[in-house]
N, C-alpha and C positions, 0 to 999 in steps of 0.2 A: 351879130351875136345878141341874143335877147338877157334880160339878166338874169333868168335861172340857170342859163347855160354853165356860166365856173361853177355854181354850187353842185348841180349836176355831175359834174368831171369831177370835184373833188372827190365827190359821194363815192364816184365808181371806184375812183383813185385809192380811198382808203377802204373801198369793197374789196379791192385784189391785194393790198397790202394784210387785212385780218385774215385774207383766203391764204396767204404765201406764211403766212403766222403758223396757222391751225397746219394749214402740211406739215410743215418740221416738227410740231409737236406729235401730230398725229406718228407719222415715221418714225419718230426717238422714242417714242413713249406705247404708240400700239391706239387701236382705234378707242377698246373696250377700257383700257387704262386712263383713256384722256376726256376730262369733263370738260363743260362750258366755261367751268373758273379755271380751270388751268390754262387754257387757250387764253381768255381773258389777261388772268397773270400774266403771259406773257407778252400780249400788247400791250400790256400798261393800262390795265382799264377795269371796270365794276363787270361784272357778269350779265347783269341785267344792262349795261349799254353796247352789251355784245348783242343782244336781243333786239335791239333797235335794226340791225343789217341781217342776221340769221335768223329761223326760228328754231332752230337746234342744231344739234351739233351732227347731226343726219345730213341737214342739207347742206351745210359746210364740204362733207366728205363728199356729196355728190356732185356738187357743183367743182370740187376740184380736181376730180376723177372724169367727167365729162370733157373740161375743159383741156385734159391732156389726153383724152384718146379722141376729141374731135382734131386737134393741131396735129398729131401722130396720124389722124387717117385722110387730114386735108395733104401729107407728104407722101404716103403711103400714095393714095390715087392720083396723086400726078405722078408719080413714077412710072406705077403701073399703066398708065392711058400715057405714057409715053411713047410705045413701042421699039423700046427698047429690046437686045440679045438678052437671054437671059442671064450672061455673065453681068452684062454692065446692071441690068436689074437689081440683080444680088446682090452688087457694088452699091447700087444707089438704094436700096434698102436698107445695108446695113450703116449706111452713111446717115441716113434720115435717122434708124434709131438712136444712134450717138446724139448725134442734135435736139431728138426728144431729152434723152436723161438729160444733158445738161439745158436746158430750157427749165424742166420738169423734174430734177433729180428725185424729191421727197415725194409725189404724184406716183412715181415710176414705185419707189419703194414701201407706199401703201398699197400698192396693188398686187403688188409680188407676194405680201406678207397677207395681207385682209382678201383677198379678193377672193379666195374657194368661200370663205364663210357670209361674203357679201351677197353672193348670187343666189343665195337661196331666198333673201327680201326680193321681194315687189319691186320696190323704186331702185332696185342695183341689175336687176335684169337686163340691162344692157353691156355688162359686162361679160356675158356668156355669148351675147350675140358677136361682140369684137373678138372674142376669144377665136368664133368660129372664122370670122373673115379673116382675121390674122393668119391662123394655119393653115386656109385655104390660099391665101396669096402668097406664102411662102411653099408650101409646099407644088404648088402647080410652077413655081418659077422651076424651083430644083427639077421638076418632073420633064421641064420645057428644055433645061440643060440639059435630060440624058438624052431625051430624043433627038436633040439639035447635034448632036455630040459635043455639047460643050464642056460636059462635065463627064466623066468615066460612068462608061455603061455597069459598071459592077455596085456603083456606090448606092448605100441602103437610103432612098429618099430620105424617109422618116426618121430613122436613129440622126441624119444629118440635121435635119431642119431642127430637132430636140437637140441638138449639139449646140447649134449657131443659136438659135433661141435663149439658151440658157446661159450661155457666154457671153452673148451682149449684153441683155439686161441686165444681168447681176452686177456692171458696171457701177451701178447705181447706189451700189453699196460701199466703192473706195474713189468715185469719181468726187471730185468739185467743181463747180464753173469757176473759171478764172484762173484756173492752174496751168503748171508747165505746157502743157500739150490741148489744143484746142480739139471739138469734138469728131473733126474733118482729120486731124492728125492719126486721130486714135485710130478710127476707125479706116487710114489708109495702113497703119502698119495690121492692124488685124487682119484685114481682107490679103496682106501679103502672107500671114499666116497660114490663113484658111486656103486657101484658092490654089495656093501650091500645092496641097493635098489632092483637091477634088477636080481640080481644071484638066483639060485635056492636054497632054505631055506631046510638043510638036520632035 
């Protein structure tokens, strides 16, 4: 270990702690509502030594909006390059998203609330791109279940995948990490929910 190394790690260490900061304000407070000093105020710190780690409160957002939909699509494609049925798919999809929000709760609920207004900057264009791989990977599982007959030839792809879409994420709005029910819980009694609906009846 050379000796810049700890100062290095710390660096990083209080780079993810100011990032974990700015999310919860961001999410309580709204992107447009939330300055550099408030962020600041709330790590305990002068505004301008917020400025030493960020150079505004742009790359703050971006960098923790990245950094939750790159870990959501490092789970996302190992599911999918699993070869998996599309039942268990589904399963392990919706299992992965539960695991995002709580990883990411406040990430998840800046994006939910910011994100149609973000895609229209430059530097947030990647969010319109995930948009599309998102509803292509779900929707092609669901399309994989009628044909395989996993799932009931009658059910409407789209209206379902806009069902399951909006029911998991919005998790993120009454979920906490560290509470009664862990994210693998949640998401085994949901999928006992959903799946009796749409599963094929032996």
């Amino acid at each position: 270990m050379t000796a810049t190394e700890p100062a290095a790690a710390a660096a990083r260490d209080r780079r993810g702690e100011l990032l974990g900061t700015a999310a919860e304000v961001f999410a309580e407070q709204g992107y447009n509502a939330t300055t550099v000093r408030k962020i600041a105020d709330h790590a305990g710190m002068l505004a301008g030594s917020l400025y030493y780690h960020f150079d505004s409160k742009e790359s703050m957002l971006e960098e923790i909006l990245r950094t939750f939909l790159d870990e959501l699509w490092d789970g996302y494609d190992a599911v999918l390059g699993a070869a998996l049925g599309p039942r268990e798919t589904l399963e392990a999809l919706v299992t992965e998203s539960f695991r995002e929000i709580d990883r990411h709760r406040a990430a998840v609920a800046i994006y939910q609330k910011e994100s149609k207004q973000l895609v229209a900057q430059e530097r947030f264009a990647f969010l319109a791109e995930s948009q599309r791989r998102f509803e292509k990977a779900w929707l092609s599982t669901l399309e994989r279940g009628v044909a395989e007959r996993a799932f009931r030839a009658d059910l409407d792809v789209r209206l379902t995948y806009r069902f399951v879409r909006d029911t998991v994420w919005v998790a993120a709005s009454w979920y906490r990490p560290g509470g009664q029910h862990s994210p693998e819980e949640i998401a085994r009694q949901y999928l006992s929910m959903v799946l009796d609906g749409i599963a094929v009846r032996e």
